[in-house]
Backbone as ProteinMPNN parsed JSONL, in Angstrom:
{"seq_chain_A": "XXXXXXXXXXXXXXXXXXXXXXXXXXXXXXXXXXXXXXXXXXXXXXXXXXXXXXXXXXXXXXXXXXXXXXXXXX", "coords_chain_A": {"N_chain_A": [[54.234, -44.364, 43.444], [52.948, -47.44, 44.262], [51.303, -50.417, 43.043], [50.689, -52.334, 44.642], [50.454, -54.986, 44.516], [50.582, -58.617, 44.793], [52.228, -61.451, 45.6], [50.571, -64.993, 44.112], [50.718, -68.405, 43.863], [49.111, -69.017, 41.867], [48.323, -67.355, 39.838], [47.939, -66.295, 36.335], [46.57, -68.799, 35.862], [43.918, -70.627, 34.826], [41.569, -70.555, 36.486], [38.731, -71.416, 38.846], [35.906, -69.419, 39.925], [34.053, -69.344, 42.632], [32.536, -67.837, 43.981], [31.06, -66.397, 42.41], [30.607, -68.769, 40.01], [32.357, -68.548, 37.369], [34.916, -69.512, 35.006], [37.837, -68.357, 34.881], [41.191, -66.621, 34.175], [43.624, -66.196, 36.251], [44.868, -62.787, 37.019], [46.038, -61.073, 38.528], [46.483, -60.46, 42.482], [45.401, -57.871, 43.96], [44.542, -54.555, 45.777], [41.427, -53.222, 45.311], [39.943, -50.255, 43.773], [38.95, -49.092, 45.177], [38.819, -50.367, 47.87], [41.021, -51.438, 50.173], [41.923, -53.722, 50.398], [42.83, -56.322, 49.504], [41.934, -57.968, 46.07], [41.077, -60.731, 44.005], [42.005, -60.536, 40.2], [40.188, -61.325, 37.537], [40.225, -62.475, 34.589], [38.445, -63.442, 31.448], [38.539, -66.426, 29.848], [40.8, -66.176, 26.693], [40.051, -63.394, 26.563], [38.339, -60.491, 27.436], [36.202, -58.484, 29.757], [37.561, -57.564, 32.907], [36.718, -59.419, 35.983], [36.515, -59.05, 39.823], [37.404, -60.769, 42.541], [36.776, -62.317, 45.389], [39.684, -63.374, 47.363], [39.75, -66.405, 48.749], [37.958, -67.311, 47.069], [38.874, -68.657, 45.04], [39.247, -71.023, 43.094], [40.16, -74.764, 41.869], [42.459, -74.974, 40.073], [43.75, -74.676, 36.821], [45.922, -77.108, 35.678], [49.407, -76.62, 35.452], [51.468, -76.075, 32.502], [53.495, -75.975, 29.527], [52.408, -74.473, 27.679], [51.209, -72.767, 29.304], [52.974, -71.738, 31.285], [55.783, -70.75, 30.026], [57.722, -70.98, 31.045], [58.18, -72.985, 32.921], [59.398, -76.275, 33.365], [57.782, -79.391, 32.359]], "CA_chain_A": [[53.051, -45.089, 43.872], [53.086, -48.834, 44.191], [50.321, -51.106, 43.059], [50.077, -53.005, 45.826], [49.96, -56.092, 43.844], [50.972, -59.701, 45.714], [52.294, -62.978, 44.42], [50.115, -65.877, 44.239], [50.635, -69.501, 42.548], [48.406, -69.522, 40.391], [48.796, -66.461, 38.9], [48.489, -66.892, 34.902], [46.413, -70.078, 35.31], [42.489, -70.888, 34.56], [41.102, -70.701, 37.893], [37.383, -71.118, 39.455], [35.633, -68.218, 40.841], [33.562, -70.401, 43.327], [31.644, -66.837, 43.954], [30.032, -66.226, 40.909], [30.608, -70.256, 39.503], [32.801, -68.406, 36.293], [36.005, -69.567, 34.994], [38.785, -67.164, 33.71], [42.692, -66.466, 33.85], [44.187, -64.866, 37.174], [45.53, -61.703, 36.485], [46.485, -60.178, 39.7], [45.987, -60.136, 43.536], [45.995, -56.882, 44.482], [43.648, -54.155, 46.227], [40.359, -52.926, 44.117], [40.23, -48.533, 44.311], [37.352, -48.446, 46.291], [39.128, -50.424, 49.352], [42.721, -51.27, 49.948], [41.782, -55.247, 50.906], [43.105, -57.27, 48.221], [40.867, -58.672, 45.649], [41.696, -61.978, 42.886], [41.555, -59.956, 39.645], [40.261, -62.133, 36.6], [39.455, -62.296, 33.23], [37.569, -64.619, 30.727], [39.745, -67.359, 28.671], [40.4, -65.398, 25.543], [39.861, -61.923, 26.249], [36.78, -59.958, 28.041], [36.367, -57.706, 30.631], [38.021, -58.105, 33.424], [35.822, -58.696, 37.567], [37.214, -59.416, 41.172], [36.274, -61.537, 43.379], [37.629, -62.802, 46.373], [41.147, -64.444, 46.922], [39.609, -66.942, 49.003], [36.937, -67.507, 46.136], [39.755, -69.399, 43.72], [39.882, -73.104, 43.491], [40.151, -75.618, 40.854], [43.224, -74.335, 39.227], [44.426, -75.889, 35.842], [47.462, -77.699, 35.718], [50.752, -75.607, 34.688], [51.695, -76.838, 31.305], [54.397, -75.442, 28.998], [51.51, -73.468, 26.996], [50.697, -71.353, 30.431], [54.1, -71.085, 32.168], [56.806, -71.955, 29.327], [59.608, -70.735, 31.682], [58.143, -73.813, 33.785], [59.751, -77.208, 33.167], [56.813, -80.079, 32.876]], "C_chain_A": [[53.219, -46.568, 43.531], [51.557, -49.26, 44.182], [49.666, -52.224, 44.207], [49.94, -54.884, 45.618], [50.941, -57.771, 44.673], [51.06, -61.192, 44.896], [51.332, -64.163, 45.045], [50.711, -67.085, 43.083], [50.371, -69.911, 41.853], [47.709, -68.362, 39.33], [49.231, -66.899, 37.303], [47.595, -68.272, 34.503], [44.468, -69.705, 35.299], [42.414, -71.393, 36.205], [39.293, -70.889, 37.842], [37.249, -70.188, 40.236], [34.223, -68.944, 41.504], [32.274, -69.032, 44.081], [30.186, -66.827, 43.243], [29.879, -67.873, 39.765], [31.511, -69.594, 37.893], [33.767, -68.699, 36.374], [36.897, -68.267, 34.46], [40.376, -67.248, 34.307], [42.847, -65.535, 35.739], [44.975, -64.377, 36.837], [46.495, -61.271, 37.708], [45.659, -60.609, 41.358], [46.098, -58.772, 44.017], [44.655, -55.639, 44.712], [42.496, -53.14, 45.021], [40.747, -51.243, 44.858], [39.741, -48.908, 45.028], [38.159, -49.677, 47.617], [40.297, -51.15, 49.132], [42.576, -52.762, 50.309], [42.329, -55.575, 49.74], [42.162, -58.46, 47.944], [41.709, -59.651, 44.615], [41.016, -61.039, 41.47], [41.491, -61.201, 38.494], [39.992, -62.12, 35.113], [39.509, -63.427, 32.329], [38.888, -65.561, 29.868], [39.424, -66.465, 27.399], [40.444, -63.998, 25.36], [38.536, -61.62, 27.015], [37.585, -59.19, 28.797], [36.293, -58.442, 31.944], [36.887, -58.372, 35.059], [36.889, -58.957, 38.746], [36.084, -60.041, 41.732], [37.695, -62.065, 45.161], [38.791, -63.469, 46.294], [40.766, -65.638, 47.995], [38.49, -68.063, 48.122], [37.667, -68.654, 45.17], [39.451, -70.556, 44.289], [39.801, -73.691, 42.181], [41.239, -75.049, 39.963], [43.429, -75.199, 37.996], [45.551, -75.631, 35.936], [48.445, -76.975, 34.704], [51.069, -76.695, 33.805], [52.602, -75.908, 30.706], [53.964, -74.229, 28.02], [51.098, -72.434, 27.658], [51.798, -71.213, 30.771], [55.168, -71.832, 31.482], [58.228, -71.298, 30.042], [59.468, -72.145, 32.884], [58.314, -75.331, 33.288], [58.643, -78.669, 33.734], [57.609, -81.431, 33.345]], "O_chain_A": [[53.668, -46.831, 42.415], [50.704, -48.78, 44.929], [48.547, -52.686, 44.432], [49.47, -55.729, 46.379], [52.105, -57.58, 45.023], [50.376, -61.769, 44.051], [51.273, -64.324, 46.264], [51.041, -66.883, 41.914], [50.815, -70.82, 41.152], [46.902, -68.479, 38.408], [50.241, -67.508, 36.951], [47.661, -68.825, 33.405], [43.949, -68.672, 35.722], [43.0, -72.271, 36.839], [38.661, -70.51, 36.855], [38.054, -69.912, 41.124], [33.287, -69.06, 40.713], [31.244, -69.421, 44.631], [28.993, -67.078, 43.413], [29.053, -67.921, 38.854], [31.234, -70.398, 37.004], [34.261, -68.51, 37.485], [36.493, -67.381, 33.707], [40.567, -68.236, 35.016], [42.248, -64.544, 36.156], [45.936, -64.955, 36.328], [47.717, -61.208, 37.573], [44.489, -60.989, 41.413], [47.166, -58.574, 44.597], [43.746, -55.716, 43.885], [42.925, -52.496, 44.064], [41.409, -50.969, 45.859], [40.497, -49.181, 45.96], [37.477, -49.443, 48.615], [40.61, -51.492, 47.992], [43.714, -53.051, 50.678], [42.126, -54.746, 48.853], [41.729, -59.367, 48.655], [42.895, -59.403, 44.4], [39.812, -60.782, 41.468], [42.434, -61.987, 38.408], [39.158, -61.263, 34.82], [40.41, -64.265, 32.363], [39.96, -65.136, 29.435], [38.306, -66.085, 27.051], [40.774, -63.432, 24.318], [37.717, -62.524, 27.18], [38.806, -59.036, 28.817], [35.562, -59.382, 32.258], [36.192, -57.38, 35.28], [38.084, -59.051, 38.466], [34.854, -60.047, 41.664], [38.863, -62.036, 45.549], [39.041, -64.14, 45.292], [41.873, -66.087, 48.293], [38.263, -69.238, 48.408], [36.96, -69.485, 44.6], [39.394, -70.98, 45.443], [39.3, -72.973, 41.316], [40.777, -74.572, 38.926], [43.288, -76.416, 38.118], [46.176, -74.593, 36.153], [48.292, -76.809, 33.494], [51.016, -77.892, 34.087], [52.627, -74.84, 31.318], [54.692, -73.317, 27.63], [50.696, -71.39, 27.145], [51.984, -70.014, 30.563], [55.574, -72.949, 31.804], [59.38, -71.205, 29.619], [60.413, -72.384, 33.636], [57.297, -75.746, 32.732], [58.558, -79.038, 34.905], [56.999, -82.347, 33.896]]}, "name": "protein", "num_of_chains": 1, "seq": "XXXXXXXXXXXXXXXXXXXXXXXXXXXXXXXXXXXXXXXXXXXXXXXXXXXXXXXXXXXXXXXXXXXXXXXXXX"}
C-alpha cells in the first residue's frame, strides 16, 4: 500500500493556512481517508495536533534557513 503522499517545496517550512488564518509546519501533501483528493497536512510550531486544509490554502512560507533544511546551503 502506498501513501499517496506528493512532493511540495515547502514541505518542512512554517507555512500560512489562509483557510483557517493558523500558522504551523507542513508535514505532508497527501490524500485525507475519507477522500483520495490530496489535502496540505499541518501541524502547530512545536508540537500539537495535527489538521488539513487545502493545498491551495498555503501561502506565506518562511524562508529556508540552515535550522529548517540543514542539508540546504544558505
Amino acid at each position: 500500500m502506498t501513501l499517496q503522499h506528493r512532493s511540495h517545496r515547502w514541505i518542512g517550512r512554517v507555512v500560512e493556512d489562509t483557510a483557517t488564518g493558523r500558522t504551523g509546519v507542513l508535514r505532508a501533501i497527501a490524500p485525507d481517508t475519507d477522500d483520495s483528493r490530496p489535502v496540505a497536512w499541518l501541524a502547530p510550531v512545536g508540537g500539537g495536533l495535527e489538521w488539513t486544509t487545502a493545498p491551495g490554502a498555503l501561502a506565506n512560507p518562511a524562508p529556508i534557513t540552515a535550522d529548517t533544511h540543514p542539508d540546504t546551503a544558505c
